[in-house]
MARDO-719825 format. One record per residue (C-alpha): residue in three letters; y negated, x negated, z negated; chain. Coordinates in Angstrom, 1 decimal, decimal comma. Each point is the difference from the previous one (the first is absolute). Layout:
BEGIN
[r ALA; [Y; X; Z]; A]
...
# end
This chain:
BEGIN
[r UNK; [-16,2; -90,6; -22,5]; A]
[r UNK; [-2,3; -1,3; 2,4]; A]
[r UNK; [-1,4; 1,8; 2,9]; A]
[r UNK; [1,2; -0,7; 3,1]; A]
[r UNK; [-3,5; -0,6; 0,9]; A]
[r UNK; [-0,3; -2,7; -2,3]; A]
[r UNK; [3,2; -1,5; 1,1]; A]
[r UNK; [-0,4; -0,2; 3,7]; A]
[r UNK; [-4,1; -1,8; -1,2]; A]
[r UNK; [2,3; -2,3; -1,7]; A]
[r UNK; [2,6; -0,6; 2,6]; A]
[r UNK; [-2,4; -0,7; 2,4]; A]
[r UNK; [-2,1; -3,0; -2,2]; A]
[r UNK; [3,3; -1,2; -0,6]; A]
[r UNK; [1,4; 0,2; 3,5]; A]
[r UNK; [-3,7; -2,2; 0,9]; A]
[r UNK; [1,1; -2,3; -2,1]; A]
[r UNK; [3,6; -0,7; 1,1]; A]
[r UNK; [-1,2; -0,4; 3,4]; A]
[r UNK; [-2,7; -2,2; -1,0]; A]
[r UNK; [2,9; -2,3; -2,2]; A]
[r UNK; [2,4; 0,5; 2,5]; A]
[r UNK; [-2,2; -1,4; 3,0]; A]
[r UNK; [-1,6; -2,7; -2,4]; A]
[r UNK; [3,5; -1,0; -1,2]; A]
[r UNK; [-0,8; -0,1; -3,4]; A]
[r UNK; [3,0; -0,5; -2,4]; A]
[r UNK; [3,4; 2,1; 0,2]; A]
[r UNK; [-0,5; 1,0; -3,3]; A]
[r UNK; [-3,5; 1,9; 0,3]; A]
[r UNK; [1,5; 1,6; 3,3]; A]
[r UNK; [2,9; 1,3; -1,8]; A]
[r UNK; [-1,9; 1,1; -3,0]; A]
[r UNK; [-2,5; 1,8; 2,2]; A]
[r UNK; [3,1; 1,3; 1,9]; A]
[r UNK; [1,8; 2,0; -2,7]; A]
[r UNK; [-3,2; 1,6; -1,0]; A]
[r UNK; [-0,2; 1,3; 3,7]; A]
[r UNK; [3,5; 1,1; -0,6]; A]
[r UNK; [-0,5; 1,9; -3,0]; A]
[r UNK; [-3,2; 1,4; 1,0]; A]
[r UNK; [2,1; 1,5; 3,5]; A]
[r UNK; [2,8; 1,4; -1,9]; A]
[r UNK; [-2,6; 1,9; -2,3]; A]
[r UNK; [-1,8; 1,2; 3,0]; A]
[r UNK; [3,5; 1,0; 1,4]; A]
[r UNK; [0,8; 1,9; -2,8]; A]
[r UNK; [-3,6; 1,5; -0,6]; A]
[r UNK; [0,3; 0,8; 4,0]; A]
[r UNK; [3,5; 1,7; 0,3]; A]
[r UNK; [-0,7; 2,3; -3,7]; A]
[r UNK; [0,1; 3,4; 1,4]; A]
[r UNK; [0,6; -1,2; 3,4]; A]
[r UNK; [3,9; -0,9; 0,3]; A]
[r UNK; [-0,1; 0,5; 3,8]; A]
[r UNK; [-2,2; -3,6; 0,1]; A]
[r UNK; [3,1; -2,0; -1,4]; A]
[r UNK; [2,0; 1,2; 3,2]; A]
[r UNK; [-1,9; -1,8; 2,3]; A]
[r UNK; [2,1; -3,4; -0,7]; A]
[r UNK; [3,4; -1,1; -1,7]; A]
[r UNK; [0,1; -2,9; -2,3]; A]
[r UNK; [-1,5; -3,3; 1,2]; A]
[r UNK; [3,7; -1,1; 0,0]; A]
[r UNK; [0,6; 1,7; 2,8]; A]
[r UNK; [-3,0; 0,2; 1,8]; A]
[r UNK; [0,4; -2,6; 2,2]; A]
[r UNK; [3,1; 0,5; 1,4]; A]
[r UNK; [-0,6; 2,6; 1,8]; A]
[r UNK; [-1,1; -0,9; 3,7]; A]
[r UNK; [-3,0; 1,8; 1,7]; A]
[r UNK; [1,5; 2,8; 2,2]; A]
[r UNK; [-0,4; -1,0; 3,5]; A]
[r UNK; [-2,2; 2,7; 2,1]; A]
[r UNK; [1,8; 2,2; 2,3]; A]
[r UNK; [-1,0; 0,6; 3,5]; A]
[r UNK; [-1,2; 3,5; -1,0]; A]
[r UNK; [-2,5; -1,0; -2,4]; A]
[r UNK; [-3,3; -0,2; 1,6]; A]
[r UNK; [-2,8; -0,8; -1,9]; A]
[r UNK; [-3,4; 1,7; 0,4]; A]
[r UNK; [-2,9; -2,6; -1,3]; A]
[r UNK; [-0,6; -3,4; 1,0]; A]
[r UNK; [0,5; -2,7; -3,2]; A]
[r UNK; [-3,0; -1,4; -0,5]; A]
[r UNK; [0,5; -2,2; -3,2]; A]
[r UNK; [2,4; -2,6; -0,3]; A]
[r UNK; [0,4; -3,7; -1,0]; A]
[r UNK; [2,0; -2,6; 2,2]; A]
[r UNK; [2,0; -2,9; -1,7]; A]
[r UNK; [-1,1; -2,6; 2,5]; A]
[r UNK; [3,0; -2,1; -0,2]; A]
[r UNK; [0,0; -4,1; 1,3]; A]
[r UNK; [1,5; -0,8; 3,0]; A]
[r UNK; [1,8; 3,4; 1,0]; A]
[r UNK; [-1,9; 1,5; 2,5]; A]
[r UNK; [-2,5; 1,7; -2,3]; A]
[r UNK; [-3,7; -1,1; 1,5]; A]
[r UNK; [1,1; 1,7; 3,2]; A]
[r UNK; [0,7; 3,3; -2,1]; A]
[r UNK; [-3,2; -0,6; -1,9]; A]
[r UNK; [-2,1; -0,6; 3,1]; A]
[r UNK; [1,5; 3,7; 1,2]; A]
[r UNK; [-0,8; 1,4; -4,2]; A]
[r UNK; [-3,4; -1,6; 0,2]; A]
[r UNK; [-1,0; 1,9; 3,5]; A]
[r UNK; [1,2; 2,9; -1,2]; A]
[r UNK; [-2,3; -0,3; -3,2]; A]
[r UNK; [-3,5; -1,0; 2,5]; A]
[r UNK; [1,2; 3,1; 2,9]; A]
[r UNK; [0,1; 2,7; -2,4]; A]
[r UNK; [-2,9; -1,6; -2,4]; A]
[r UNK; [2,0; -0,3; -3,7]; A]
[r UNK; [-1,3; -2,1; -2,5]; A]
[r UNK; [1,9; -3,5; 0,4]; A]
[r UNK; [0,4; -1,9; -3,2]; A]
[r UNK; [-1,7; -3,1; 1,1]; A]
[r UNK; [0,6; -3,6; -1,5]; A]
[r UNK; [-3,0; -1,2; -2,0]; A]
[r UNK; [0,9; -3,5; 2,0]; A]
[r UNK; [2,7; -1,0; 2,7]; A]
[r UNK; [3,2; 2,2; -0,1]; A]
[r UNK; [1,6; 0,1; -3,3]; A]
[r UNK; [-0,4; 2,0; -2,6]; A]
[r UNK; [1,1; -2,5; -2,4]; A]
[r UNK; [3,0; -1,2; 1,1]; A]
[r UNK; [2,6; -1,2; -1,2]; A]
[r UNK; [-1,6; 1,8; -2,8]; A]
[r UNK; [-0,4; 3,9; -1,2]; A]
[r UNK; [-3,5; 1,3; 1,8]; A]
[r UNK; [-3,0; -0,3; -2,2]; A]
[r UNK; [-3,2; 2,5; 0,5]; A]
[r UNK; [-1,8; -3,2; 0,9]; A]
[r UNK; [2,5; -0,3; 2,8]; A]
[r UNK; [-1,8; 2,6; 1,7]; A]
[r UNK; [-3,1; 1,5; 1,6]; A]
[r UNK; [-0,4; 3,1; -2,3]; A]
[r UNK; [-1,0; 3,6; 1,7]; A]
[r UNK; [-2,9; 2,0; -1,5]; A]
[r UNK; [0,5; 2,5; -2,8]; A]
[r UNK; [2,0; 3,0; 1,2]; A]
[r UNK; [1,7; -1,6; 2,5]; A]
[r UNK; [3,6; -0,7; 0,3]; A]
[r UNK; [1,6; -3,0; 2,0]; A]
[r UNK; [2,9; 1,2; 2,6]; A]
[r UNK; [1,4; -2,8; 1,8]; A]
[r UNK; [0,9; -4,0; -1,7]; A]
[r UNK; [1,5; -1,8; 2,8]; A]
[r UNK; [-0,9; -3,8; -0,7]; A]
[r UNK; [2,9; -2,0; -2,5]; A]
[r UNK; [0,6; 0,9; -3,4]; A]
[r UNK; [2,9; -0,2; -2,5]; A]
[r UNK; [1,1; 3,9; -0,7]; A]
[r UNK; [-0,1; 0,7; -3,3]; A]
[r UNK; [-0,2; 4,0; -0,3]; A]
[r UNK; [-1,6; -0,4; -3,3]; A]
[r UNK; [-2,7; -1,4; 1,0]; A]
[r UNK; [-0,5; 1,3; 3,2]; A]
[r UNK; [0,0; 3,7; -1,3]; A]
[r UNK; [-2,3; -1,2; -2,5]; A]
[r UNK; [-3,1; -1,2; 2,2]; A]
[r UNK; [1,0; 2,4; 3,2]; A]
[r UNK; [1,1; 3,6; 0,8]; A]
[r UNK; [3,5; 1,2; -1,4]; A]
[r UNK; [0,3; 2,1; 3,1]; A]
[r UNK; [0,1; -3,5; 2,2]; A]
[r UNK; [3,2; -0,2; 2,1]; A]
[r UNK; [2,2; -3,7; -0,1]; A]
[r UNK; [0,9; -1,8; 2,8]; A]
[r UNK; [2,1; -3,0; 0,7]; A]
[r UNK; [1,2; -2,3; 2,7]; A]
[r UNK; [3,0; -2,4; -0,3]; A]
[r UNK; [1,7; -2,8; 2,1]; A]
[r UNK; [4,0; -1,0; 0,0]; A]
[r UNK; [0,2; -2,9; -2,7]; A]
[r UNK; [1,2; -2,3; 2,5]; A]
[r UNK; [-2,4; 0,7; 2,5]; A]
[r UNK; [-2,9; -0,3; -2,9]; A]
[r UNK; [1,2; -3,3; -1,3]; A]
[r UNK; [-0,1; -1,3; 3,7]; A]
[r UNK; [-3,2; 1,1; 0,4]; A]
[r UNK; [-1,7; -1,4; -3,5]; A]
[r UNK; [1,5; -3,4; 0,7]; A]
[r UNK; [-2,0; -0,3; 3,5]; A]
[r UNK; [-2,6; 1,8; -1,1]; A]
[r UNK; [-0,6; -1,8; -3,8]; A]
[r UNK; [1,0; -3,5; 1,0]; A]
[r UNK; [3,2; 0,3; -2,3]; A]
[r UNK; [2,0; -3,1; 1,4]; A]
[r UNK; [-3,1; -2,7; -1,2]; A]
[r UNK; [-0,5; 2,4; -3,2]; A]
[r UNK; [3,9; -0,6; -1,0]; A]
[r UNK; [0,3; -3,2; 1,4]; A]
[r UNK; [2,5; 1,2; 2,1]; A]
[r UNK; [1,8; -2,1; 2,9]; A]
[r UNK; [-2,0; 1,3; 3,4]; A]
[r UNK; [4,0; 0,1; 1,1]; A]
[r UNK; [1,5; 3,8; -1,1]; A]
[r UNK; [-2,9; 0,3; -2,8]; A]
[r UNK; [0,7; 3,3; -0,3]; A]
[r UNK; [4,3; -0,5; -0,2]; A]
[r UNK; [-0,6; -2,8; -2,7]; A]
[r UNK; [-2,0; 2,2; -1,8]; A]
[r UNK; [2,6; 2,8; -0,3]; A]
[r UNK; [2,9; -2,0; -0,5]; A]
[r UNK; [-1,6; -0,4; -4,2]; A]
[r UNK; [-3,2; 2,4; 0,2]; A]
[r UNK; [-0,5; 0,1; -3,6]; A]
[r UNK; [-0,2; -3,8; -0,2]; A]
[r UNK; [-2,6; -0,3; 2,3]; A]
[r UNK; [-1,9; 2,5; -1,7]; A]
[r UNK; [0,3; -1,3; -3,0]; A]
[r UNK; [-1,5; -2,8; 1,1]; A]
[r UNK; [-3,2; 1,2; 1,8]; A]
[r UNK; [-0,6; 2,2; -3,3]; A]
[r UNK; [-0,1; -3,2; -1,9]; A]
[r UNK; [-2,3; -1,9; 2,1]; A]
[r UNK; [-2,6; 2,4; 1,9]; A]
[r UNK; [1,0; 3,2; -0,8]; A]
[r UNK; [0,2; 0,3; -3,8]; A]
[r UNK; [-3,3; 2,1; -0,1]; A]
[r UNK; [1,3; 2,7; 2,5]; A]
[r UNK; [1,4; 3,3; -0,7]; A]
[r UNK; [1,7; 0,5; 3,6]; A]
[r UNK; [2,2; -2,5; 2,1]; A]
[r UNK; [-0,5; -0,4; 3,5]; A]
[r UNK; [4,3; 0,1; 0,6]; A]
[r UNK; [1,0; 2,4; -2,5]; A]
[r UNK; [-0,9; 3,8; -0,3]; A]
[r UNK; [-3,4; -0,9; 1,3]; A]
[r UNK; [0,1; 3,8; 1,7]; A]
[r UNK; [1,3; 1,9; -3,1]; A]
[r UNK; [-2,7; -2,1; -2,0]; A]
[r UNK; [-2,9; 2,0; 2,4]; A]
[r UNK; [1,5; 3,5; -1,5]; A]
[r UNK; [-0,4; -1,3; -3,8]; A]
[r UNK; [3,7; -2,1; -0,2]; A]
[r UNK; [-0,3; -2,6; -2,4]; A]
[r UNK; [1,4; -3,1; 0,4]; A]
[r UNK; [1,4; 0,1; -3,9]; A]
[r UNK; [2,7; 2,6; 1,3]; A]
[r UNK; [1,6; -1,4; 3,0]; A]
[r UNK; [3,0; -0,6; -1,7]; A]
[r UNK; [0,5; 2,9; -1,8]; A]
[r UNK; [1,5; 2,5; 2,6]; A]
[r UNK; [-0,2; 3,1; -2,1]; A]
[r UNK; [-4,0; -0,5; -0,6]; A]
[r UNK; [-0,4; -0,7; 3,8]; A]
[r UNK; [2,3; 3,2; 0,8]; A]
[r UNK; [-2,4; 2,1; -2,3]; A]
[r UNK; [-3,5; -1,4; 1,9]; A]
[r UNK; [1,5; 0,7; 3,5]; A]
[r UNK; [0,7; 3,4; -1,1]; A]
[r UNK; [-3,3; 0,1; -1,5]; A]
[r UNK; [-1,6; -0,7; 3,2]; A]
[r UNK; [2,5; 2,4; 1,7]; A]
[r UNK; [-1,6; 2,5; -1,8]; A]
[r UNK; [-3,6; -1,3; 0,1]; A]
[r UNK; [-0,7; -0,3; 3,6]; A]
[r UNK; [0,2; 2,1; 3,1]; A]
[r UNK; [0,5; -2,1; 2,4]; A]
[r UNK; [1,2; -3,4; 0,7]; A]
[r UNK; [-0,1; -1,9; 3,0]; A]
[r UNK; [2,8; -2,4; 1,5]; A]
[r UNK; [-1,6; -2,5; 2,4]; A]
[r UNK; [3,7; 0,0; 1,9]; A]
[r UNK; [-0,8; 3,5; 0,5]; A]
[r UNK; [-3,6; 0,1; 0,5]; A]
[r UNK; [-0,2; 2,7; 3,2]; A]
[r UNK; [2,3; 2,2; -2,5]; A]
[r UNK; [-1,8; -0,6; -3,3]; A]
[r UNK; [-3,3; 1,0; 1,6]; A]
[r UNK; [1,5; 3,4; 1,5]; A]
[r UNK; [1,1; 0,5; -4,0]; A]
[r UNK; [-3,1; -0,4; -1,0]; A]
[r UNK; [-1,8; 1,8; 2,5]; A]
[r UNK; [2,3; 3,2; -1,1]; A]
[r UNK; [-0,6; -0,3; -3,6]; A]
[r UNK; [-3,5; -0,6; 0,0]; A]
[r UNK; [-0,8; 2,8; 2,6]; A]
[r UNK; [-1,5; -2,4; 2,3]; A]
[r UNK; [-0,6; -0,2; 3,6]; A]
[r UNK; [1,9; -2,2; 2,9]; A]
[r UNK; [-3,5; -1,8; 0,5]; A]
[r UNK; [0,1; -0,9; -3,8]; A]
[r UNK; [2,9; -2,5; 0,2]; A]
[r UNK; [-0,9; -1,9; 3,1]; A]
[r UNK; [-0,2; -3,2; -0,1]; A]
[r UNK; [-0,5; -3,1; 2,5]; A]
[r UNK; [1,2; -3,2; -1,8]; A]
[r UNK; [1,2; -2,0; 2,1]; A]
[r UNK; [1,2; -2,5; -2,5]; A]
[r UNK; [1,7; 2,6; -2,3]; A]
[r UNK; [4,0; 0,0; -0,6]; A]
[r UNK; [0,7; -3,1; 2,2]; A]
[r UNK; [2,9; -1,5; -1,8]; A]
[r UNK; [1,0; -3,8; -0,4]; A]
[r UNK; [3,2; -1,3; 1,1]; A]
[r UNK; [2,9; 1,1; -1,9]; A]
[r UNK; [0,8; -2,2; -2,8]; A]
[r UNK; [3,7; -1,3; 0,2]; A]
[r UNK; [0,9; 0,1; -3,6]; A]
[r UNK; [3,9; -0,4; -1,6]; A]
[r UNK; [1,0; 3,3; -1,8]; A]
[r UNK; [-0,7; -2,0; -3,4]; A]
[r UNK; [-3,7; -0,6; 0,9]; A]
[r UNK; [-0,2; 3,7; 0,8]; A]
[r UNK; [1,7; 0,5; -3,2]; A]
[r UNK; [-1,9; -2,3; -2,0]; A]
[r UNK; [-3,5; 1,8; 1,8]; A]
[r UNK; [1,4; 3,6; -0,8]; A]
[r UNK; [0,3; -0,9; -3,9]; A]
[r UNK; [-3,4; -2,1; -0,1]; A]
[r UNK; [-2,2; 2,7; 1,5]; A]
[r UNK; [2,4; 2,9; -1,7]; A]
[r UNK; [-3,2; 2,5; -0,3]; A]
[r UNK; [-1,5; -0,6; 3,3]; A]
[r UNK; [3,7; 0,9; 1,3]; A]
[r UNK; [0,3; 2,8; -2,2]; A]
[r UNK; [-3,1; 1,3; 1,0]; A]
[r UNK; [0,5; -0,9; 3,7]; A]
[r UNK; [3,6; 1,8; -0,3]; A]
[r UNK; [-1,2; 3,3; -1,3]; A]
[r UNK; [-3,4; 0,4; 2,2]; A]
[r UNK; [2,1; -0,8; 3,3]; A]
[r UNK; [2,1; 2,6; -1,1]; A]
[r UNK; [-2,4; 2,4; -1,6]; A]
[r UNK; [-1,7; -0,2; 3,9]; A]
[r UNK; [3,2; 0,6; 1,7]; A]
[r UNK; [0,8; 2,9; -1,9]; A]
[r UNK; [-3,2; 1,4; 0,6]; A]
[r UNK; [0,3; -0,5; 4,0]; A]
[r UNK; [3,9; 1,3; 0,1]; A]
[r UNK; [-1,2; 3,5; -1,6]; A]
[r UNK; [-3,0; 0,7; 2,4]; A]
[r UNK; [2,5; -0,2; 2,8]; A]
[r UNK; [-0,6; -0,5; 3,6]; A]
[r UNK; [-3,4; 1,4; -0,2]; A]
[r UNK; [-1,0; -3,5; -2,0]; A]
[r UNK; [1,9; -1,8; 3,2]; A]
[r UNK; [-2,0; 1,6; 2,1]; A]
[r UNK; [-3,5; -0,7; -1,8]; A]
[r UNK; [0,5; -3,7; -0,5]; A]
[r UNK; [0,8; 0,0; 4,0]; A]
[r UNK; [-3,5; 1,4; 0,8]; A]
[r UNK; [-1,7; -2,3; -2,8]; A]
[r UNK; [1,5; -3,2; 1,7]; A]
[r UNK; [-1,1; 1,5; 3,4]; A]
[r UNK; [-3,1; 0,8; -1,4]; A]
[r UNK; [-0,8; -3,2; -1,8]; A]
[r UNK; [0,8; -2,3; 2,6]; A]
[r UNK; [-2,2; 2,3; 2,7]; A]
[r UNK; [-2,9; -0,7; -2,6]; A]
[r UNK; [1,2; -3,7; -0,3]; A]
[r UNK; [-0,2; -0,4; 3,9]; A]
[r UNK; [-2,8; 1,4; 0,2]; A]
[r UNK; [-2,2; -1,5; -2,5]; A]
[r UNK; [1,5; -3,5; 1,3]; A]
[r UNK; [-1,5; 1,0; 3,6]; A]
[r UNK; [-3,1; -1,9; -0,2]; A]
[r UNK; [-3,2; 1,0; -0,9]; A]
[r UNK; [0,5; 4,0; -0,4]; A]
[r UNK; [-3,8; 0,5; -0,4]; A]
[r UNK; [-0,7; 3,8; 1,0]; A]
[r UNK; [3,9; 0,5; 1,4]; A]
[r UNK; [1,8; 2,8; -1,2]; A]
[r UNK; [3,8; 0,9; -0,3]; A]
[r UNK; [1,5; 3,5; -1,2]; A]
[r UNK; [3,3; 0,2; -1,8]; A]
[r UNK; [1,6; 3,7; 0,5]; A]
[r UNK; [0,3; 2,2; -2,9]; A]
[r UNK; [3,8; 0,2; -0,9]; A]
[r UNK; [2,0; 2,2; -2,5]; A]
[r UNK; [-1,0; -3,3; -2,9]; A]
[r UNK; [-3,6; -0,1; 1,4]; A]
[r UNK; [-3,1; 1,1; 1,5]; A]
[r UNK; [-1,9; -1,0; 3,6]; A]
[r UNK; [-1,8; -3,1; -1,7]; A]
[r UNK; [-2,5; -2,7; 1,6]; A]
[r UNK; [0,0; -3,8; 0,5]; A]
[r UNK; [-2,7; -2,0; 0,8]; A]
[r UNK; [-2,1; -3,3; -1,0]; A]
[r UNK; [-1,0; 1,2; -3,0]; A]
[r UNK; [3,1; 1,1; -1,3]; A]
[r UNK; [1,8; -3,6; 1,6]; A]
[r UNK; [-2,4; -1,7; -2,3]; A]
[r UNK; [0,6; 1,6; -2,9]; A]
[r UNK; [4,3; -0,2; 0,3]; A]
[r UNK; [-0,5; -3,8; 0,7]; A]
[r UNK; [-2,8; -0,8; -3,0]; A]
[r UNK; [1,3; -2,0; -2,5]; A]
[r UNK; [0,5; 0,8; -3,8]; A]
[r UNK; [-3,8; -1,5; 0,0]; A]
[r UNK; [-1,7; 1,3; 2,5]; A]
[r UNK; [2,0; 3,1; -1,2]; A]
[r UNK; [-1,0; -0,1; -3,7]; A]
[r UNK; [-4,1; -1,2; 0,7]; A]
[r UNK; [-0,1; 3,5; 2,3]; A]
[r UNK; [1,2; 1,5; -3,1]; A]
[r UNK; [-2,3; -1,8; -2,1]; A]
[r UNK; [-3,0; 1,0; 1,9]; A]
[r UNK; [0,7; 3,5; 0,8]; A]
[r UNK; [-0,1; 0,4; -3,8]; A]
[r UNK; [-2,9; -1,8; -0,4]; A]
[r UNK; [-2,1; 1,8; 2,1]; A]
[r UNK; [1,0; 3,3; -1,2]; A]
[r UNK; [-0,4; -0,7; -3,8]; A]
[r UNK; [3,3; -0,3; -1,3]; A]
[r UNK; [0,6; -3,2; -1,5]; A]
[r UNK; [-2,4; -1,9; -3,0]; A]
[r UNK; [-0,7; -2,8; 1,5]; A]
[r UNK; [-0,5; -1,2; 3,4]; A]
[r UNK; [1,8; -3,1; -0,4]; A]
[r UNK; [1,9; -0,7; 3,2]; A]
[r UNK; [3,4; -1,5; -0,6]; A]
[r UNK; [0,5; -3,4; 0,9]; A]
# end
């Protein structure tokens, strides 16, 4: 038998190669034959692993089951005691998420982590799976800790190129509310050839036709839709399973089990409290002074067939919607009043910040927010007004050239 040496030399060629096939989209067949010699090679390293070790094969049940077991909420007593440092945010379209990137990114530049940095603009390869090339890479020995810009999450490769010890993050937006938003924002009624009369309403009443008929025409080379499960497709949902609801069940639960925290844009104020608990982090951490963030169209007037029609078309984004909203609730409802009385002080706090910064020119002025029970006596001035209101660019070219100057990245490229 080999050694397990040998094995995990050989899983690790072969795991090179299925990302490089799998990015490259080279035929299903090489993928699948590179895939069950992956397989194999695991299960002997499983078995060479657990032999004289039988307390190794407790750590999970059988994939079967794996999934459908939900993350158990943290209780109010559990405190953490160390900041989390690394972690990866799905930047989802149209849901709120550059306003919860701008507040990841500042966080990355104030307490100096190394940024994974687009090689140009800000994707890493979107729609696609990130690709080294995607990326300005660090100097030997370092690690990356923080990849904010848009990417599709595909664990595999993602624990492949960066840290296992990163922590997921995620934000999401109702269904509804996103499809609302994409059609304004995308330019959906010309792109359908919708009537500029109830585009969206016509659209519902036979979803599936219209898409059909966009894939045909202009769409045929995309691997996302801009109307259906275009969130889910950010965490890794392919478009091949939306109609099989056991699959989709299975991914959700997946990502149930992958991620720590997401977001819900409907619930921003409470998401960012969330996060600020799990992640250890301070009040001054989550502000954030968007003025455009959250503002909500009209509400659509739509026949309980449309919303139907809309609920069964976009079945993972729902699902996934569903669970997180409750997965967040749950979370809130056992840290009791104590939560309640947090995300009071943050909204007090952030909109003192808010006022502030929107004062004029704050130049040398300075304002103190109190230490509370959630915080300490923290400081507010032109510097730090500037840095809550820089944009994911401004934001990302600090972080560019903070690393440049002190070494850390190969190149000084700076991204476009």
């Amino acid at each position: 038998m080999m050694s397990k040496e040998r094995i995990l030399r050989a899983l690790t060629v072969l795991s090179e190669l299925f990302v490089t096939l799998h990015v490259n989209m080279v035929s299903r067949a090489a993928i699948v034959s590179v895939t069950v010699l992956l397989a194999t090679g695991v299960v002997t390293m499983v078995i060479l692993s657990n032999y004289g070790d039988k307390n190794v094969i407790l750590e999970r049940d059988d994939c079967e089951h794996e999934y459908d077991v939900p993350p158990t909420p943290v209780k109010s007593s559990e405190r953490c005691t160390q900041p989390v440092t690394r972690f990866m945010f799905v930047k989802t379209h149209r849901a709120g998420a550059t306003t919860v990137a701008a507040i990841l990114y500042r966080f990355g530049v104030t307490y100096d982590l190394n940024v994974v940095l687009p090689s140009t603009g800000d994707l890493f390869g979107w729609p696609f799976e990130i690709r080294p090339g995607n990326y300005l890479p660090l100097k030997p020995g370092l690690e990356h800790d923080v990849i904010v810009d848009r990417a599709v999450y595909r664990p595999d490769v993602f624990q492949y190129f960066f840290p296992n010890n990163m922590v997921y993050l995620g934000i999401l937006r109702h269904p509804l509310n996103h499809l609302q938003s994409c059609f304004s924002a995308y330019g959906l009624q010309q792109l359908y050839n919708l009537p500029a009369k109830g585009p969206i309403q016509t659209f519902l009443d036979d979803p599936y036709s219209w898409e059909r008929k966009l894939h045909s025409q202009r769409m045929k080379r995309k691997p996302y839709s801009f109307t259906k499960n275009l969130q889910a497709y950010n965490f890794g949902y392919s478009i091949g399973l939306s109609e099989d609801l056991k699959r989709t069940k299975k991914f959700v639960d997946r990502i149930a089990s992958d991620f720590k925290v997401i977001l819900i844009l409907e619930y921003l104020d409470e998401s960012l409290v969330v996060l600020k608990r799990q992640m250890c982090w301070d009040t001054r951490d989550i502000l954030y002074t968007n003025k455009t963030c959250c503002q909500l169209h009209d509400p659509l007037q739509l026949s309980d067939k449309q919303r139907g029609n809309h609920r069964t078309f976009a079945a993972a984004d729902y699902m996934m919607y569903d669970r997180f909203v409750g997965i967040l609730k749950d979370k809130i409802e056992q840290q009791g009043q104590d939560f309640q009385d947090e995300l009071q002080d943050f909204k007090k706090k952030n909109k003192q910040v808010k006022d502030f910064c929107d004062s004029g020119d704050v130049g040398e002025k300075k304002m103190t927010l109190e230490a509370t029970k959630w915080h300490g006596t923290f400081d507010v001035g032109g510097k730090t007004c500037k840095l809550a209101r820089a944009n994911l660019h401004e934001l990302r070219k600090l972080a560019h050239d903070g690393m440049v100057a002190k070494g850390r990245i190969l190149t000084s490229r700076r991204p476009v």
